[in-house]
C-alpha positions, 0 to 999 in steps of 0.5 A: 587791767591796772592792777594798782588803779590810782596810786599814793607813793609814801618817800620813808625818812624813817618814822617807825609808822611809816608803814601805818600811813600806807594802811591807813591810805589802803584801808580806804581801798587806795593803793599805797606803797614806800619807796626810800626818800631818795627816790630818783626824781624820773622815777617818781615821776614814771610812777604817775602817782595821784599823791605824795606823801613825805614821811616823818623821820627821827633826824632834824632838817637842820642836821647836815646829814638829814635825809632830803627828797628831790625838792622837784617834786614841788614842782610835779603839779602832784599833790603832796602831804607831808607828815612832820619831818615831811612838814618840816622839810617842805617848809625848808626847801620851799624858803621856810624856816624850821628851828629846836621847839622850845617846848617840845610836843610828844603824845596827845595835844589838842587842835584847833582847825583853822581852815576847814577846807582841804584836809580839814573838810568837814570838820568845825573851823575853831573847835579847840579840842581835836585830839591829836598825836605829836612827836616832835622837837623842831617846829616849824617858825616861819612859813614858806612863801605862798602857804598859810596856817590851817590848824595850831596847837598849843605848842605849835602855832602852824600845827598844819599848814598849806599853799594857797595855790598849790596842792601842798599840805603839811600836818605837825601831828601823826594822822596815821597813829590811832591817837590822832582821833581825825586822823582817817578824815584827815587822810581821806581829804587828801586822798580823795578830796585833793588828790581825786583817788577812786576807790578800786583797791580791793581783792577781787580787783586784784585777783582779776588783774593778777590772774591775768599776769600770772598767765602772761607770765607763765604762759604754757610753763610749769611752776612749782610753789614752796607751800608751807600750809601757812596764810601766805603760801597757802593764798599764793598756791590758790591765787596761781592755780586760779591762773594756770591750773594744773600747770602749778606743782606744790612742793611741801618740805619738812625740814625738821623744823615743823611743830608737832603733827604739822606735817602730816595736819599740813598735807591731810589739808590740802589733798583733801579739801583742796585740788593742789597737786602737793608733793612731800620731800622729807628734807629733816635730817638734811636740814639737821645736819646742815644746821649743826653747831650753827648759832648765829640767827642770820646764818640760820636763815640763810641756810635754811633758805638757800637749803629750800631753793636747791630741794626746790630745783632738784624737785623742779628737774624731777617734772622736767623743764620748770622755770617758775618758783610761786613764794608767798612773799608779803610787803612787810617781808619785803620792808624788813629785808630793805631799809630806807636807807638802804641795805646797810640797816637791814633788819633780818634777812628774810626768809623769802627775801634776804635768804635766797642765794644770788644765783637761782637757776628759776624766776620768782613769781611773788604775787602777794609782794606788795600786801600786807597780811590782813589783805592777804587773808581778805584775799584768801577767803575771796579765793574761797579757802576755808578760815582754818587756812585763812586765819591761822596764826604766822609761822615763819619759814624757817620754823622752829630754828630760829625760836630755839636760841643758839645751837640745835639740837634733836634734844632742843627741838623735843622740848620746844616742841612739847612746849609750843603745843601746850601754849597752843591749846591754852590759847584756844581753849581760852578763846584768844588763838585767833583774838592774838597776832602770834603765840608761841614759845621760844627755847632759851639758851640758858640754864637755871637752878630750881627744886622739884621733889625737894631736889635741886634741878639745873634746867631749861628756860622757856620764854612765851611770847604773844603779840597783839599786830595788824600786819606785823610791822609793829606789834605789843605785847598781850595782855594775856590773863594772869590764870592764863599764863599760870596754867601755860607756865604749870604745865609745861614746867610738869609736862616738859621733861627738861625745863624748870623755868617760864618767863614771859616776854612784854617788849613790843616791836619796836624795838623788839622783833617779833620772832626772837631770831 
């Protein structure tokens, strides 16, 4: 069984919602997955996708060192849709002409649709206020031959265009932004009315096809899982158990950097609500020692991960031969770690990615790689894992290490701790734990003056962080209610001995991250 059906490939020329096209295109339960501009020609084509998105992009087409895409995808008789900097690089390599816009398009602009056949099936020929979303400085001045205008704009006389013969289409606006208020009709058009996609991407599909390669894979082996007790490990764990059965060993570490009550809430879980074998390594001193006077974020992180993997294959050659690690790797993970130009703009290294070490004695098994969170937990209650499992809120790998900024410490980790347990049960009590993405606090690595008991104080700094997300790969901040924040602010200046000081954090992603470190 295909574990995929019929496939969209999307060739990234950087746009920061790349990713936002690829969930719209699976919300229409089509797989959708990204590969960097460059793709080599053969293997675009070996891929035998049913459509081709072109991404927007920042760079100009007329900038010498703009990213461009084999122009022999033209020619692969597969439809293609290309998305403003798509547009326009369509249009150049087909004999177009793209030049500076006069007056450039950013935000909301009105449509007229001028042909409503192809990506403007159904709606109205000639209705002049379809709100769309631009966010461009070049414009498109002459057509390429053989295409004609489909839709105009105030500013953009061919704010959508197609071939006549060919299936080849180019939209000046977003579809994939909620703004773009046809933006689903547009998308879903070119999925399915042009390039015929069946709609057979969905979880219980997946889980059929994906038993089926973990079984393959593995055949009689044993496998180990790293389970952390968050969404993804917690769904990798169950997905390969459905596989293999008691061929599959979870191993729960507690590296020190667990918040409080986690560890033995974690393990309570799993041995009695589920039918994991789960073993418990202690690894906390370890990791403490390890991470002494260490700083740097990425160094971090790669001690940690590196740290996980060498507890992982001493645990591994304590049940004899075991060849597989199971990781709950998602797709967003996988997007961080690798840019679309490669990895000389990586964002972080990941901790199931980036923050492995090159030389691993066993073989991965990710079988979430190519989803994101939203999927992954649609696919966790399928597999009948209770919601207190299913909806809780991300936790990174590397846990509180990388939201203590700077050095760690057993006094730093105390305070944090202390803090991020009052901003959890301020959130639930309010009834937002689970209406955000993520809440938290972060430790700061700074000192300020303040008075308690009409007494000077030089304390710490706490900064909460909480962000509204679909799948974490772009995020705003909360609106979190004013007496809200109050109350979390009073009580961790009163209850955290140490910390005189709560800032709140309004960057969204981007161009922040989400996590701190």
């Amino acid at each position: 069984m295909d574990i995929h059906g019929d496939k969209i490939i999307i060739l990234d020329f950087g746009s920061q919602t790349t990713q936002l096209i690829a969930r719209r295109i699976r919300e229409q339960k089509v797989y959708c997955e990204i590969h960097p501009f460059n793709l080599a020609l053969d293997d675009l084509r070996a891929m035998r996708p049913k459509g081709i998105v072109l991404s927007g992009g920042p760079a100009s087409v007329y900038d010498p060192e703009a990213p461009k895409s084999d122009p022999g995808l033209f020619e692969l008789g597969v439809p293609v849709l290309g998305i403003c900097y798509g547009a326009q690089l369509m249009t150049v390599q087909l004999g177009g002409r793209v030049e500076k816009a006069d007056k450039r398009e950013f935000g909301k602009a009105l449509m007229a649709v001028a042909d409503d056949t192809g990506l403007f099936a159904g709606l109205e020929r000639g209705k002049p206020d379809y709100q769309v979303w631009m966010s461009h400085g070049d414009r498109i001045e002459e057509l390429a031959p053989g295409f004609a205008v489909t839709a105009t704009s105030e500013h953009s006389p061919m704010a959508a265009i197609r071939h006549q013969e060919l299936p080849l289409f180019g939209v000046q606006f977003h579809p994939e932004v909620a703004h773009t208020l046809i933006g689903v009709d547009v998308l879903r058009n070119f999925v399915f009315g042009v390039c015929g996609c069946e709609p057979s991407w969905t979880m219980r599909n997946f889980i059929d096809a994906t038993v089926g390669e973990i079984k393959n894979k593995v055949g009689s082996e044993r496998v180990i899982c790293a389970l952390s007790g968050g969404v993804d490990s917690s769904v990798t764990a169950a997905l390969v158990h459905r596989a293999i059965g008691d061929q599959l060993t979870c191993i729960f570490v507690d590296n020190g950097f667990m918040r409080t009550g986690e560890t033995e809430s974690v393990l309570r879980f799993f041995r009695e609500k589920t039918g994991l074998n789960v073993v418990h390594v202690d690894a906390s001193q370890t990791f403490l020692d390890r991470l002494t006077g260490v700083k740097d974020p990425e160094k971090k992180r790669k001690l940690i991960g590196h740290g996980f993997i060498e507890i992982f294959e001493q645990e591994a050659a304590k049940l004899g031969d075991v060849r597989f690690l199971a990781q709950g790797t998602l797709y967003p993970d996988v997007i961080e770690s690798v840019s679309f130009k490669g990895p000389s703009a990586v964002i972080k290294s990941h901790h199931n990615v980036g923050g492995l070490p090159e030389h691993m004695k066993m073989e991965l098994i990710e079988p979430l790689r190519e989803l994101f969170k939203d999927e992954v937990r649609a696919l966790g209650l399928e597999l009948g894992l209770p919601e207190e499992a299913v909806f809780r809120q991300p936790f990174p790998g590397p846990g509180l290490a990388i939201r203590i900024i700077g050095e760690i410490s057993p006094e730093r980790l105390a305070i944090l701790r202390q803090a991020d347990v009052i901003v959890l049960e301020e959130m639930k009590k309010a009834g937002l734990y689970r209406k955000v993405w993520q809440s938290f606090a972060v430790l700061l690595p700074i000192q300020t003056v303040g008075v308690m008991g009409d007494e000077r104080t030089y304390e710490h700094v706490i900064a909460l962080r909480s962000v509204d997300s679909v799948d974490a790969m772009t995020a705003d901040w909360s609106r979190l209610p004013y007496d809200l924040l109050g109350r979390i602010s009073n009580r961790i200046i009163n209850e955290v001995r140490g910390v005189n000081r709560v800032v709140y954090d309004i960057s969204s992603k981007p161009p922040a991250t989400i996590e701190w470190e």
